[in-house]
C-alpha positions as CSV (number, residue, x, y, z in Angstrom):
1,X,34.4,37.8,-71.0
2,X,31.2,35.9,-71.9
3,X,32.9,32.1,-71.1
4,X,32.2,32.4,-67.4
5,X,28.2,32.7,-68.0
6,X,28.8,29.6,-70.6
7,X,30.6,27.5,-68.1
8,X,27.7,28.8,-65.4
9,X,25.1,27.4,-67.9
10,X,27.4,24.3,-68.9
11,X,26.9,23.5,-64.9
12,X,23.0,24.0,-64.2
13,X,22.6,21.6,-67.4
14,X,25.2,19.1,-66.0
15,X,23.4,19.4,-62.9
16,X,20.1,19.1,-64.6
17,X,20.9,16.0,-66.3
18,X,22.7,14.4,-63.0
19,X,19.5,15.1,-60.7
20,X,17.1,13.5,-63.3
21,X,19.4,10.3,-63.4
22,X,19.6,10.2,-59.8
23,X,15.8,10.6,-59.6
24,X,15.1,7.8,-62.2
25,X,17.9,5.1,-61.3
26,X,17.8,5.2,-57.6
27,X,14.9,7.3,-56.5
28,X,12.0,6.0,-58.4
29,X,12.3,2.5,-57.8
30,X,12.1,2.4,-53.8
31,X,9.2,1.6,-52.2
32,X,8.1,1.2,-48.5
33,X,6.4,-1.7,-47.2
34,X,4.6,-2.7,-44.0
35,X,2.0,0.2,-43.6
36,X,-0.5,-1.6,-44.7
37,X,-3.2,0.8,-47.3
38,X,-0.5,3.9,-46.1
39,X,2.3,1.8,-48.6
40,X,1.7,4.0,-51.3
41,X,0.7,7.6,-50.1
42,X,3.9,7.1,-47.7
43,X,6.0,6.1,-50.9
44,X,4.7,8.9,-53.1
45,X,5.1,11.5,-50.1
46,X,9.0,10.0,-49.1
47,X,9.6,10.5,-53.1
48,X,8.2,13.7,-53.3
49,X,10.3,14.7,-50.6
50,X,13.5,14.1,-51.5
51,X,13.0,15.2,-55.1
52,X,11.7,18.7,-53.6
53,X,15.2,18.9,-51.2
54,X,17.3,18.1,-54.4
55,X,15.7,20.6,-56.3
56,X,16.1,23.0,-53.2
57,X,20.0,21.8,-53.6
58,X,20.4,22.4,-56.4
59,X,19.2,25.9,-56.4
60,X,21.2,26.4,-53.6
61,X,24.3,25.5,-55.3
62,X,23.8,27.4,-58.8
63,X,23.2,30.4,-56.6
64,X,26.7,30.1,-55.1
65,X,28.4,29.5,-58.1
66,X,26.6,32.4,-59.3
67,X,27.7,34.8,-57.0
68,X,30.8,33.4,-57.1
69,X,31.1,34.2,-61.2
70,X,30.2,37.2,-60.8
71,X,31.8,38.8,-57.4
72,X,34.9,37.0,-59.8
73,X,34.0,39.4,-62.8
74,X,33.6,42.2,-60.6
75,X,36.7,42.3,-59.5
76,X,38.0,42.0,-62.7
């Protein structure tokens, strides 16, 4: 009864962990070049970006599988 909440949790920490790599490894390490003084507040903002739309993803998805867990136990 309680092992779909653990696998929901097991998830949303496997997702946790994947978005900070993805952030670090490929993320971090671009830059944008050819705007002169702009480089870095365009960098920064382009970063910022895409890290708020991954974390808007993510939430996204961990309230899918929720619902989907628990319409499951519902039914049940």
């Amino acid at each position: 009864m309680k092992a779909p909440i653990y696998v929901y949790v097991l998830i949303m920490w496997i997702m946790i962990i994947a978005g900070g790599g993805l952030l670090f490894s490929i993320i971090a390490p671009m830059e944008i070049h050819g705007f002169g003084r702009y480089d870095e507040f365009l960098d920064s903002g382009m970063k910022a970006v895409i890290a708020i739309l991954l974390v808007v993803l993510w939430i996204f998805i961990m309230s899918k599988i929720k619902n989907w867990i628990f319409h499951k136990q519902i039914k049940n």
